[in-house]
Backbone of each chain as ProteinMPNN parsed JSONL, in Angstrom:
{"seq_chain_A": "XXXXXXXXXXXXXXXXXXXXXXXXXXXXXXXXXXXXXXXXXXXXXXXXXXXXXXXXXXXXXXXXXXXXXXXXXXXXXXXXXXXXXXXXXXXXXXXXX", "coords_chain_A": {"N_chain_A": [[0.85, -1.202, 0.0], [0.617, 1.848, -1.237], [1.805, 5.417, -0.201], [-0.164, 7.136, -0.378], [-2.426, 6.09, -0.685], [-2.737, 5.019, 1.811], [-2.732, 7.517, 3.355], [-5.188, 8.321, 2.475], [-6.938, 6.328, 3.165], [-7.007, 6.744, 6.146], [-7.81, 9.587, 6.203], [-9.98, 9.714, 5.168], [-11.742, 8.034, 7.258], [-14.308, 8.577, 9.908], [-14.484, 12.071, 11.38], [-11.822, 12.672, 11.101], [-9.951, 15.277, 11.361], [-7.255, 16.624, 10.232], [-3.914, 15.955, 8.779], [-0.577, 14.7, 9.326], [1.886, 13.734, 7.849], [5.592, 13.704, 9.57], [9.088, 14.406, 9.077], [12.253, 12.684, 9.972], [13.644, 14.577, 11.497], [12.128, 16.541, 11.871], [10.301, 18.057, 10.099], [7.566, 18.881, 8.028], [6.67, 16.111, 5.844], [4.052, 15.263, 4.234], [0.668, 16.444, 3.991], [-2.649, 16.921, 5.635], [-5.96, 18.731, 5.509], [-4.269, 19.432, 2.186], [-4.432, 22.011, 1.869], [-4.617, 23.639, 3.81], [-2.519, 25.739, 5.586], [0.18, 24.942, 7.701], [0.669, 25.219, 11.231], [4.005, 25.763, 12.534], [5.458, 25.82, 14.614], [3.783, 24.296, 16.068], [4.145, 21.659, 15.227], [6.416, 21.117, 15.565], [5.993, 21.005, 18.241], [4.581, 18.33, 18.329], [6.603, 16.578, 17.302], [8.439, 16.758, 19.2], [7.211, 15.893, 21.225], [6.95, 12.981, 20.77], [9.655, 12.566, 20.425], [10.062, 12.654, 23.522], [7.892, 10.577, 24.757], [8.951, 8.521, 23.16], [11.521, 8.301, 24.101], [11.136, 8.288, 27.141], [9.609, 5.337, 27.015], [12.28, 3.734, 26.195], [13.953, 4.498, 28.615], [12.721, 2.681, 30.041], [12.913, 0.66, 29.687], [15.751, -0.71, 27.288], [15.202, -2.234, 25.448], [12.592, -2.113, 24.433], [10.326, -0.113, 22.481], [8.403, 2.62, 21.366], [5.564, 2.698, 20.003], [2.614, 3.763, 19.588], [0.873, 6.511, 20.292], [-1.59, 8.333, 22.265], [-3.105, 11.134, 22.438], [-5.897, 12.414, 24.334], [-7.85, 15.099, 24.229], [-9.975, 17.789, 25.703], [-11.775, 18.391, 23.178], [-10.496, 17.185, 21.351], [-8.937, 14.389, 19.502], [-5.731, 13.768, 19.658], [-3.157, 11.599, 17.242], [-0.368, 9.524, 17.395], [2.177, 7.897, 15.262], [4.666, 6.728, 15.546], [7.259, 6.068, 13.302], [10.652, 4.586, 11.517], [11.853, 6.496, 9.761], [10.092, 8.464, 10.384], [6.883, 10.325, 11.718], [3.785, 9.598, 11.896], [0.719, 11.65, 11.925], [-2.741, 12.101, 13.427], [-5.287, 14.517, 13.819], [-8.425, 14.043, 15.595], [-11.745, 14.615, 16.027], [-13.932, 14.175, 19.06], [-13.688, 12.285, 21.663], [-11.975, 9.821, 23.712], [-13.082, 6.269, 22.794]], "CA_chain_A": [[0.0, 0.0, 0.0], [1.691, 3.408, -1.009], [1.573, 6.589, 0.719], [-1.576, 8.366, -0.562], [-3.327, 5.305, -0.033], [-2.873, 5.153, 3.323], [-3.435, 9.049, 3.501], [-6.71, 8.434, 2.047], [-7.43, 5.239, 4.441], [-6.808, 7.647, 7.576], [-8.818, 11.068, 6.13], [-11.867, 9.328, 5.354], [-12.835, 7.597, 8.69], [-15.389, 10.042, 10.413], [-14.002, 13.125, 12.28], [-10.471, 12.854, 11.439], [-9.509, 16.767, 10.751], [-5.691, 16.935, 9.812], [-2.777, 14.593, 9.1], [0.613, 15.599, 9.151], [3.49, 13.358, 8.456], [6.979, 14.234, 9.864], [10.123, 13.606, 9.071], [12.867, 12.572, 11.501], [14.193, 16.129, 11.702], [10.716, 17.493, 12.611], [9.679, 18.669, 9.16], [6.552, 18.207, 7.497], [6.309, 16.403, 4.605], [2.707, 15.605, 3.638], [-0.326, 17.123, 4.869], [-4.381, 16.76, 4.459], [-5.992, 19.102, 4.33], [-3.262, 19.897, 1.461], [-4.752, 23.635, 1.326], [-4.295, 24.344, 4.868], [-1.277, 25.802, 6.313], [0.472, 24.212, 9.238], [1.309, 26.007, 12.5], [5.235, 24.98, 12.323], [5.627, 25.204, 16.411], [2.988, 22.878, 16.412], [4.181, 20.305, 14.0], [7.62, 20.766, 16.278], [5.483, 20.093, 19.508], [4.6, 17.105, 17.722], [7.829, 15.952, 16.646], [9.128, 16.657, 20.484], [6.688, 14.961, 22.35], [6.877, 11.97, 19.94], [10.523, 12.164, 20.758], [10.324, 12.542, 24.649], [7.421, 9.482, 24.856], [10.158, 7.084, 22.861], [12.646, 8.501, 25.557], [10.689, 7.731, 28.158], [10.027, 4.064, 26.821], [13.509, 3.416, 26.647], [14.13, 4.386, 29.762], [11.876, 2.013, 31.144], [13.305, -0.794, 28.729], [16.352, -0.251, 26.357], [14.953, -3.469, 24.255], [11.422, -1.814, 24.106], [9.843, 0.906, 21.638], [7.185, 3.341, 21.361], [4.247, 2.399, 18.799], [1.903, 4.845, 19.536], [0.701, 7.774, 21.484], [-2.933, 8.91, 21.886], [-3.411, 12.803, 23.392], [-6.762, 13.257, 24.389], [-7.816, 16.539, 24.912], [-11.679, 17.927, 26.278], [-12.427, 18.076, 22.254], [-10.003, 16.471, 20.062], [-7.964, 13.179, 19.614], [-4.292, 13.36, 18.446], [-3.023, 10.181, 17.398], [0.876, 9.77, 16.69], [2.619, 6.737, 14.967], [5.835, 7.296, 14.55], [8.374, 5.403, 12.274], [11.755, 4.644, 11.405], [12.546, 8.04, 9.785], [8.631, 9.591, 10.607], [6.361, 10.503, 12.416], [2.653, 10.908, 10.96], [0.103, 12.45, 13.643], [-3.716, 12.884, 12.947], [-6.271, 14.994, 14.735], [-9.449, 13.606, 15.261], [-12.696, 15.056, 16.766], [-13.893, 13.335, 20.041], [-12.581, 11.769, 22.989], [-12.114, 8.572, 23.779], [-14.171, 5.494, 22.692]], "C_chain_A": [[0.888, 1.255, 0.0], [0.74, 4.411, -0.204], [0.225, 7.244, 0.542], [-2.802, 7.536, -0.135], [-3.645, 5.277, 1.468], [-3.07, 6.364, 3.949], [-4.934, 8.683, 3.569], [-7.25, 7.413, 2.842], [-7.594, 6.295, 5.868], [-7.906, 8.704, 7.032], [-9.843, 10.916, 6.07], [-12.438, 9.081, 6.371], [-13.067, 9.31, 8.968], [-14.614, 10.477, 11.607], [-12.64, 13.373, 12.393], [-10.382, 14.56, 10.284], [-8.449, 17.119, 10.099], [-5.219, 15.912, 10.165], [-1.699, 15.337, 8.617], [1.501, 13.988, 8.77], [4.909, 14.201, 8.053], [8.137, 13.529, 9.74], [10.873, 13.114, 10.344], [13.384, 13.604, 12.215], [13.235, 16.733, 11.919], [10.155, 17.668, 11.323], [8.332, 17.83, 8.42], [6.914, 17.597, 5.773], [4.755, 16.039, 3.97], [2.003, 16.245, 4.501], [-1.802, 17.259, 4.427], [-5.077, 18.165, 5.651], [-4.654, 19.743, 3.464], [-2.909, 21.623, 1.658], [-4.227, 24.361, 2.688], [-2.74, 24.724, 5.458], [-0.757, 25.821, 7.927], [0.991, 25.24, 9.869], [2.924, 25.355, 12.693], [5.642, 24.707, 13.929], [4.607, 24.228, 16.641], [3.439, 21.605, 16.115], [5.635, 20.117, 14.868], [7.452, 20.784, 17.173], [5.352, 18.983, 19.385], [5.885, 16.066, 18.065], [8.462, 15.779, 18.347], [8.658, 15.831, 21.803], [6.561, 13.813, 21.619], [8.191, 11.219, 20.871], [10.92, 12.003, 22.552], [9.371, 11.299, 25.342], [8.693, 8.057, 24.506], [11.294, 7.093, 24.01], [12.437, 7.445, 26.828], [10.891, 5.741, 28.09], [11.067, 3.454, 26.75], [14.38, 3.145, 27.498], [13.932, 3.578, 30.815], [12.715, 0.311, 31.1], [14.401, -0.437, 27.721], [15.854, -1.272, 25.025], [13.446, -2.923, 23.965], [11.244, -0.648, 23.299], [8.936, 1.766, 22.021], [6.863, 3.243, 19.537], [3.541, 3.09, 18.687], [1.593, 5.86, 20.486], [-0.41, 8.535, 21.106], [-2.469, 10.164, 22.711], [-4.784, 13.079, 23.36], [-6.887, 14.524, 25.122], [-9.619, 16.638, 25.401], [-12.262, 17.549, 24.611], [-11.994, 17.8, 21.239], [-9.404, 15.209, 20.627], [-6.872, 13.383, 18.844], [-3.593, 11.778, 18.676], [-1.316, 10.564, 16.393], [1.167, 8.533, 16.793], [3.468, 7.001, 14.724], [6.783, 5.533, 14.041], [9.525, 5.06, 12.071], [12.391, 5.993, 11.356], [10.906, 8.909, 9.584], [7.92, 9.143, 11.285], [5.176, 10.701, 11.696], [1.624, 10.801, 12.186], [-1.464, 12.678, 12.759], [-4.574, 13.328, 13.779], [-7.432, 14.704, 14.421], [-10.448, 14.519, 15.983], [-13.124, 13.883, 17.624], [-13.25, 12.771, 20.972], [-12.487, 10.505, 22.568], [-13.081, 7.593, 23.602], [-14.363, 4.951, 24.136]], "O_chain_A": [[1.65, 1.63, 0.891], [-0.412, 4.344, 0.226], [-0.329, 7.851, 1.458], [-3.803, 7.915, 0.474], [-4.704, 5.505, 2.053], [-3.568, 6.36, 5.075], [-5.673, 8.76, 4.55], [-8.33, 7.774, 3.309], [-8.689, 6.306, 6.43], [-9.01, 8.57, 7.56], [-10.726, 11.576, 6.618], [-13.498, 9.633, 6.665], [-12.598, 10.405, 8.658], [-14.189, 9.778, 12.527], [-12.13, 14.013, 13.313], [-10.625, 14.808, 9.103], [-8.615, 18.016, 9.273], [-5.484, 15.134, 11.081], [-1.708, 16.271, 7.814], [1.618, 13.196, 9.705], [5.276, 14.874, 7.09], [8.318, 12.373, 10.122], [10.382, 13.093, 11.473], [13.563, 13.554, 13.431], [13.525, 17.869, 12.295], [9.003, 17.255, 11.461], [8.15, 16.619, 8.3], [7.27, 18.275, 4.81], [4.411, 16.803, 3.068], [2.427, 16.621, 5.593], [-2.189, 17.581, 3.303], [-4.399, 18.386, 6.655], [-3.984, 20.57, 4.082], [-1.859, 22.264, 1.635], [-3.576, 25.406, 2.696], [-1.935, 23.828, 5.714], [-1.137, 26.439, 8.922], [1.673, 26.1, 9.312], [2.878, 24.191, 13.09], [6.045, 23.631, 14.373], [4.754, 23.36, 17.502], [3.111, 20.59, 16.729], [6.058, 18.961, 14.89], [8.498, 20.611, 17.798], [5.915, 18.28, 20.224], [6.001, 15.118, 18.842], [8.923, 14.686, 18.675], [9.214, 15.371, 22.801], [5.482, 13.4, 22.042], [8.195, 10.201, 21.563], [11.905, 11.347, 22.894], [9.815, 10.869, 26.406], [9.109, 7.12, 25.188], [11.784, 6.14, 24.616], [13.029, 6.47, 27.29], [11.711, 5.027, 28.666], [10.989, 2.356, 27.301], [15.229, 2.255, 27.542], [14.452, 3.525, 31.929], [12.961, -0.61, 31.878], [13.905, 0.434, 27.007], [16.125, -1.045, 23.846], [13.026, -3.501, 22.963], [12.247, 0.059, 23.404], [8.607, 1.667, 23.203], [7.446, 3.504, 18.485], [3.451, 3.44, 17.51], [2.232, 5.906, 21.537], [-0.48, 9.226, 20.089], [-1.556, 10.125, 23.535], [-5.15, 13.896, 22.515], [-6.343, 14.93, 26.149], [-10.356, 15.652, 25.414], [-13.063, 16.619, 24.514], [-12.613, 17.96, 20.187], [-9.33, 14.936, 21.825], [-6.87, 13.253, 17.62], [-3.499, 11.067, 19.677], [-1.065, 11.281, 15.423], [0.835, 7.845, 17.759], [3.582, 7.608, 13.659], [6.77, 4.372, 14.451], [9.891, 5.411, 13.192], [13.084, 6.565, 12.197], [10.696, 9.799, 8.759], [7.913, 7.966, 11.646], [5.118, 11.656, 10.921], [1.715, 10.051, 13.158], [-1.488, 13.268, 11.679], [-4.791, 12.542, 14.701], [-7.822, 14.906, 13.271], [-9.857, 15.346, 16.676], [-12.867, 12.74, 17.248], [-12.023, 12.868, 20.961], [-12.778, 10.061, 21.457], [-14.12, 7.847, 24.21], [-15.297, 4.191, 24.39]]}, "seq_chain_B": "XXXXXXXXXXXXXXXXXXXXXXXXXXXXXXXXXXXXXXXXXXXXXXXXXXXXXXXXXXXXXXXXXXXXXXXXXXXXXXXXXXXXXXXXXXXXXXXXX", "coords_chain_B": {"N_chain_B": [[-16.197, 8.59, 46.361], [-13.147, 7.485, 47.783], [-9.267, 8.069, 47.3], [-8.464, 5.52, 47.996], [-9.68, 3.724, 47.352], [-10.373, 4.094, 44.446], [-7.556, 3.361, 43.876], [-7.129, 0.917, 44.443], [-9.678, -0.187, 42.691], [-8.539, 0.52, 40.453], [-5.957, -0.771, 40.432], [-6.851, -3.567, 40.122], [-7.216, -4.43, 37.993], [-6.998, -6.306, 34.884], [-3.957, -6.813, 34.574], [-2.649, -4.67, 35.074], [0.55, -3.701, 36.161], [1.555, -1.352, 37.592], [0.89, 1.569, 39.556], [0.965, 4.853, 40.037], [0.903, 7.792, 41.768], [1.169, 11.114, 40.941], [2.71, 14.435, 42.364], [2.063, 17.612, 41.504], [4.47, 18.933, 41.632], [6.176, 16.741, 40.14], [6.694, 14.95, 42.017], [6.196, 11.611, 43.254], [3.411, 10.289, 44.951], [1.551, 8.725, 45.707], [1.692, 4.809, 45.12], [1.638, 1.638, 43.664], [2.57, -1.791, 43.071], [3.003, -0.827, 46.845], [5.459, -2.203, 48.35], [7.533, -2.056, 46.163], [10.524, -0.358, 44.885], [10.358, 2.668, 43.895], [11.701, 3.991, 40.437], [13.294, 6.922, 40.3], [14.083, 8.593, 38.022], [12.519, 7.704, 36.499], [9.968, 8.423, 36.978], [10.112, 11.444, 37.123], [10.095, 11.469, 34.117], [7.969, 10.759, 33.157], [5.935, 12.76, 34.692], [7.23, 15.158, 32.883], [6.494, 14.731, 30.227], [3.478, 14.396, 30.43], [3.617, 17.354, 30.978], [4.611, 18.33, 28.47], [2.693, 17.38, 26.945], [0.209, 18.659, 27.664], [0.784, 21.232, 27.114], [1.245, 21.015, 24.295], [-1.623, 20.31, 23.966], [-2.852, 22.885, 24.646], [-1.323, 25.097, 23.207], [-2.408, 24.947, 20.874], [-5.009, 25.222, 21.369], [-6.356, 27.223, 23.512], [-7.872, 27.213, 25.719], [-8.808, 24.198, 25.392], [-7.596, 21.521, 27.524], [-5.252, 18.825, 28.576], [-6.255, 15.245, 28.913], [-5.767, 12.841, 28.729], [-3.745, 10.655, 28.416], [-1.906, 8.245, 26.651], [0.553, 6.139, 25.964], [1.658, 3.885, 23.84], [3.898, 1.065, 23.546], [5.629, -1.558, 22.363], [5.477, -3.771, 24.004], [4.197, -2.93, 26.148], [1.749, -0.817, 28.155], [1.142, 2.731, 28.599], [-0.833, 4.669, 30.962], [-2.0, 8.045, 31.352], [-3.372, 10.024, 33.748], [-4.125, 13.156, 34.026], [-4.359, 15.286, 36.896], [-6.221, 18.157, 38.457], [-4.13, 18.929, 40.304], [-2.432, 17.066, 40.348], [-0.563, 13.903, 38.721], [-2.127, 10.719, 37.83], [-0.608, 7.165, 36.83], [-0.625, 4.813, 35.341], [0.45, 1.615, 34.278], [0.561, -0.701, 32.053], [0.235, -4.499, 31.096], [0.786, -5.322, 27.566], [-1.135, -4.269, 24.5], [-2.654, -1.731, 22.425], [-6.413, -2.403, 22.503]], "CA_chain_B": [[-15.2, 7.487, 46.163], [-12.001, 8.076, 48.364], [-8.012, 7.461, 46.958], [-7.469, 4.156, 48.088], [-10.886, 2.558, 46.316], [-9.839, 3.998, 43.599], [-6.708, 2.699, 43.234], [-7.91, -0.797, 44.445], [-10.748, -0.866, 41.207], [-7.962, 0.37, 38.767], [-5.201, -1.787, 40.8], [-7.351, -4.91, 40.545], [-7.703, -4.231, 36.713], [-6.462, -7.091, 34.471], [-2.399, -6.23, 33.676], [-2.409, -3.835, 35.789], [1.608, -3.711, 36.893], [2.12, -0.539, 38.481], [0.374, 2.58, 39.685], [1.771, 5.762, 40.703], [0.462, 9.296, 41.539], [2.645, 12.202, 41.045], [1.849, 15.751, 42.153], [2.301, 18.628, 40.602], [5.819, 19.303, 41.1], [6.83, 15.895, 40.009], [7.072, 13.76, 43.384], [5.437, 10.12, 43.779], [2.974, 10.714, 46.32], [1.232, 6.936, 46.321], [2.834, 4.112, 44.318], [1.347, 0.502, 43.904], [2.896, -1.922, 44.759], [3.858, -0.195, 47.475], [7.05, -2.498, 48.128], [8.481, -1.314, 44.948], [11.035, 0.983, 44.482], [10.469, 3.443, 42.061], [12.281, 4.744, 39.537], [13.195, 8.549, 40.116], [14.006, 9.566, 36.527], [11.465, 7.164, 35.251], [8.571, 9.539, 37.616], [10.168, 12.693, 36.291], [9.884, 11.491, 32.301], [6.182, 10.739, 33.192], [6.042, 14.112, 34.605], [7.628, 16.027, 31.824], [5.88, 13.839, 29.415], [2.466, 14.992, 30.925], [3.327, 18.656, 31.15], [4.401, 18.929, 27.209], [1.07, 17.162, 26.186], [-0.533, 19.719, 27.781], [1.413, 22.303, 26.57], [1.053, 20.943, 23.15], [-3.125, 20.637, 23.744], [-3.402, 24.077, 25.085], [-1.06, 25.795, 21.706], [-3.513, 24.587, 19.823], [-6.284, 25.64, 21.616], [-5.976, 27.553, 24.821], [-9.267, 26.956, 26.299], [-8.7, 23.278, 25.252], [-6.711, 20.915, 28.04], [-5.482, 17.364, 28.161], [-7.759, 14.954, 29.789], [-5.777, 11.86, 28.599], [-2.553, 10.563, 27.87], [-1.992, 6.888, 26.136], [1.561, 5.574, 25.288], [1.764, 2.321, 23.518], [5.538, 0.234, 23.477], [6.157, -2.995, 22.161], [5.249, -4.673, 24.998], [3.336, -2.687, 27.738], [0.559, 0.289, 27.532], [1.459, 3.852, 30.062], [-1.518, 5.482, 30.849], [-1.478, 8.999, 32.346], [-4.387, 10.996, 33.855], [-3.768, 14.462, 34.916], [-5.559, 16.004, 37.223], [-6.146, 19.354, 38.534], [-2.689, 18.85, 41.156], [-1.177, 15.479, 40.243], [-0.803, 12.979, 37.775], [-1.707, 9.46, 37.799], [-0.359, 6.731, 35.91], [-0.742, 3.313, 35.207], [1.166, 0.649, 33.065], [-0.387, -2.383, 31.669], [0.436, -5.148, 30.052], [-0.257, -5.529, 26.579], [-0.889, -3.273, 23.754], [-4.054, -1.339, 22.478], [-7.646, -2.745, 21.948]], "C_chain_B": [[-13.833, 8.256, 46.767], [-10.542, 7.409, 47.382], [-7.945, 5.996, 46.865], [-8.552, 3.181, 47.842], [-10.59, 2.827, 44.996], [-8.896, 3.671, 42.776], [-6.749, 1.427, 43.278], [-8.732, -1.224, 42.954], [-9.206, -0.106, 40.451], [-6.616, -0.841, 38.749], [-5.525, -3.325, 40.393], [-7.848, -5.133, 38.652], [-7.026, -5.506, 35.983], [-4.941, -6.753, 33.77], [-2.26, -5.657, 33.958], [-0.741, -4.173, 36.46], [1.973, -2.718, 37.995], [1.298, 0.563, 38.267], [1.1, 3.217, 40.512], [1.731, 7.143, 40.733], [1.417, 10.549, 42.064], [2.046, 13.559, 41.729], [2.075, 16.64, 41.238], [3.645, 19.38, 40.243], [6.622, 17.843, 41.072], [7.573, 14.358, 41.107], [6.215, 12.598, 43.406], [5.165, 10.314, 45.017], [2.262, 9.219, 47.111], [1.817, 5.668, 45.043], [1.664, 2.002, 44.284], [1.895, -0.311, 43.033], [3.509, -1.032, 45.466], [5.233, -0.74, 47.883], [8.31, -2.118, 47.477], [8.861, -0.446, 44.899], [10.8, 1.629, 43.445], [12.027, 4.005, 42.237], [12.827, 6.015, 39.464], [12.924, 8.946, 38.71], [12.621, 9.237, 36.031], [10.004, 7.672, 35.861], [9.1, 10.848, 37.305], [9.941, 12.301, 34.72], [8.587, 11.697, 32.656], [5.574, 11.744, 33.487], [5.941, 14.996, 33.394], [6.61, 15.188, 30.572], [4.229, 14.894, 29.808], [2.457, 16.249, 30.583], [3.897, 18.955, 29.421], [3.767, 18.443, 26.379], [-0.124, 18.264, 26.748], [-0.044, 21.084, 27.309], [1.031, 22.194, 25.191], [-0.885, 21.135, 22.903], [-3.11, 22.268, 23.438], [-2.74, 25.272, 23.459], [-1.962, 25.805, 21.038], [-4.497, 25.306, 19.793], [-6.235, 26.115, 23.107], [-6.857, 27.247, 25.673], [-9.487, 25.429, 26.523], [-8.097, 22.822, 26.594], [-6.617, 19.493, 27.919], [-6.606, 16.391, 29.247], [-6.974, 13.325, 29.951], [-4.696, 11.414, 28.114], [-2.041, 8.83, 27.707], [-0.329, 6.682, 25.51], [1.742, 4.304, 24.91], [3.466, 1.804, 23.244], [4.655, -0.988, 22.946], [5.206, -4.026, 23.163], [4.247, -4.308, 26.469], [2.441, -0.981, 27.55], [1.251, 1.302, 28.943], [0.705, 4.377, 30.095], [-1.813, 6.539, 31.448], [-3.039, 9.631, 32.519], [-4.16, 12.18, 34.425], [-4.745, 15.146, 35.392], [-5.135, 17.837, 38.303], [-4.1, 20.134, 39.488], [-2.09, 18.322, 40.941], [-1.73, 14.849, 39.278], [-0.95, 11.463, 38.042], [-1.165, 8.444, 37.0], [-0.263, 5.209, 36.116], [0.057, 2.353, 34.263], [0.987, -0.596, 33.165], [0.29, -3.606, 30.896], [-0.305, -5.298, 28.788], [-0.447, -4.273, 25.523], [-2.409, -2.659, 23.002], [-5.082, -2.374, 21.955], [-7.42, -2.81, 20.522]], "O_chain_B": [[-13.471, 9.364, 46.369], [-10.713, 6.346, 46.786], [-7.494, 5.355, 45.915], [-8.41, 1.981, 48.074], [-10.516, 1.846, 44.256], [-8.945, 3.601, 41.548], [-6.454, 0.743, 42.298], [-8.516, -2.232, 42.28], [-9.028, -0.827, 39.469], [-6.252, -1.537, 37.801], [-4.643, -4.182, 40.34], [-8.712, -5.915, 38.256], [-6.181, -5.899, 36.787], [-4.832, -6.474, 32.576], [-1.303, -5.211, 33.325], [-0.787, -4.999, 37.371], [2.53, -3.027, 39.048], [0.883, 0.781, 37.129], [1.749, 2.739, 41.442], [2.376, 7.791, 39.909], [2.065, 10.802, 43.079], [0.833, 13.724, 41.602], [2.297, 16.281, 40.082], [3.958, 20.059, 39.265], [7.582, 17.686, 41.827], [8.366, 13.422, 41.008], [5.1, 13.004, 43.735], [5.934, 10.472, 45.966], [2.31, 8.773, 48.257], [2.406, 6.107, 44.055], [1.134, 1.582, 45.312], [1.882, 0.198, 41.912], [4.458, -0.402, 44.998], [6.185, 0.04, 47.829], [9.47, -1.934, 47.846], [8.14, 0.551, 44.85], [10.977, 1.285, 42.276], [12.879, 4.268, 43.086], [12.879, 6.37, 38.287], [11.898, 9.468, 38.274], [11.815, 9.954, 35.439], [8.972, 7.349, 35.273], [8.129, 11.596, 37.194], [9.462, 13.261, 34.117], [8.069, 12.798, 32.47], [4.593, 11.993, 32.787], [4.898, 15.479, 32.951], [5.73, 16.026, 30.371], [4.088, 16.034, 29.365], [1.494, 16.616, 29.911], [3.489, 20.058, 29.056], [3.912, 18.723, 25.189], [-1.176, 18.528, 26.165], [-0.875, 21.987, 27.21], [0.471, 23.185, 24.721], [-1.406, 21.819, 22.022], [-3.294, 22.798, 22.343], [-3.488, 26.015, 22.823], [-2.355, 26.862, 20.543], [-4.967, 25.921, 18.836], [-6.05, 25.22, 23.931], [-6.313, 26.899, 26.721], [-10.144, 25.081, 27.504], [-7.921, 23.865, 27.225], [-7.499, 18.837, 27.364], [-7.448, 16.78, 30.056], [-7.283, 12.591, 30.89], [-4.561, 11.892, 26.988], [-1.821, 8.227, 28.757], [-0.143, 7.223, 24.42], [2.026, 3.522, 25.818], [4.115, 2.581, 22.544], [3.46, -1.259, 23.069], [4.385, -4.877, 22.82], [3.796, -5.003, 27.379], [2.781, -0.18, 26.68], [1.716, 0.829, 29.981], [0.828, 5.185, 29.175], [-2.048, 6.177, 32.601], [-3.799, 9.713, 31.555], [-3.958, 12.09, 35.636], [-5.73, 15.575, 34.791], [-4.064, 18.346, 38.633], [-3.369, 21.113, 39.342], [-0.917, 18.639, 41.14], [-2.892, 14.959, 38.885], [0.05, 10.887, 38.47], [-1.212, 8.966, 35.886], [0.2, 4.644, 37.107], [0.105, 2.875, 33.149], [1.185, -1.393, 34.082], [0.962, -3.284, 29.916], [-1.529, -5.387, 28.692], [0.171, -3.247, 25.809], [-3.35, -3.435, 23.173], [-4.737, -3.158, 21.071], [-8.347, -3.095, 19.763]]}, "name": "protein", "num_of_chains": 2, "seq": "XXXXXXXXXXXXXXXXXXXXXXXXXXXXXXXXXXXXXXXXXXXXXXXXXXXXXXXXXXXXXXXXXXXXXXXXXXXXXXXXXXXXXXXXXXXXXXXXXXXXXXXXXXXXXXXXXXXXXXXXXXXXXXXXXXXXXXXXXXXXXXXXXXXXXXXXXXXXXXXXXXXXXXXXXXXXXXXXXXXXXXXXXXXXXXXXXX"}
């Protein structure tokens, strides 16, 4: 499955608002909506709390990872997966199921 | 519902390994098991961890806060709740639903 596919798998389910993925250096490279323009301290909050969760896990375990990382908030869901060399992050509407 | 029912029903949860409530400036205030030594660093990451998911909610949206904090590894789930003074946190076996 290439990349757009799996863009387009993620944007469709209901209430997902924005998808970012990041490189390993913080930077964006895709983004849905395409049109919108990203807040760049955001997208490098992202990228930092991505990198201080894997920390953490490490810490706990040097043989263990970090897979994912939900953030709920009162009225969104961010959801981060990060990667070898990325990170992709999408904001959803809603809390928790 | 007082502290120590509450940590009993989330203690008594299935995979439940360890619970451990922080306050607000980063100290382990109750711990289960209680036998167990903690970790120092590894209750400051969880800390810091906490305070730049809320940092990252609130950028976003100032009015917004977090409510909910989910780390998935390899091998074991961290789940954080922050509340108005302290944080709790839990770590499970096992990996998401």
């Amino acid at each position: 499955m290439d990349c757009q596919e799996i863009m387009k798998r993620i944007t469709t389910h209901r209430g997902v608002k924005q998808l970012v993925i990041i490189n390993k250096d913080g930077l964006p490279l895709k983004t849905f909506p395409e049109s919108e323009e990203l807040d760049e301290s955001q997208v490098q909050s992202l990228h930092e709390l991505a990198g201080a969760a894997r920390r953490m896990v490490r810490d706990v375990d040097p043989t263990d990872d970090l897979m994912f990382l939900r953030v709920c908030s009162k009225t969104d869901e961010i959801l981060l997966s990060p990667g070898k060399n990325s990170v992709h992050s999408h904001n959803c509407e809603g809390s928790l199921p």
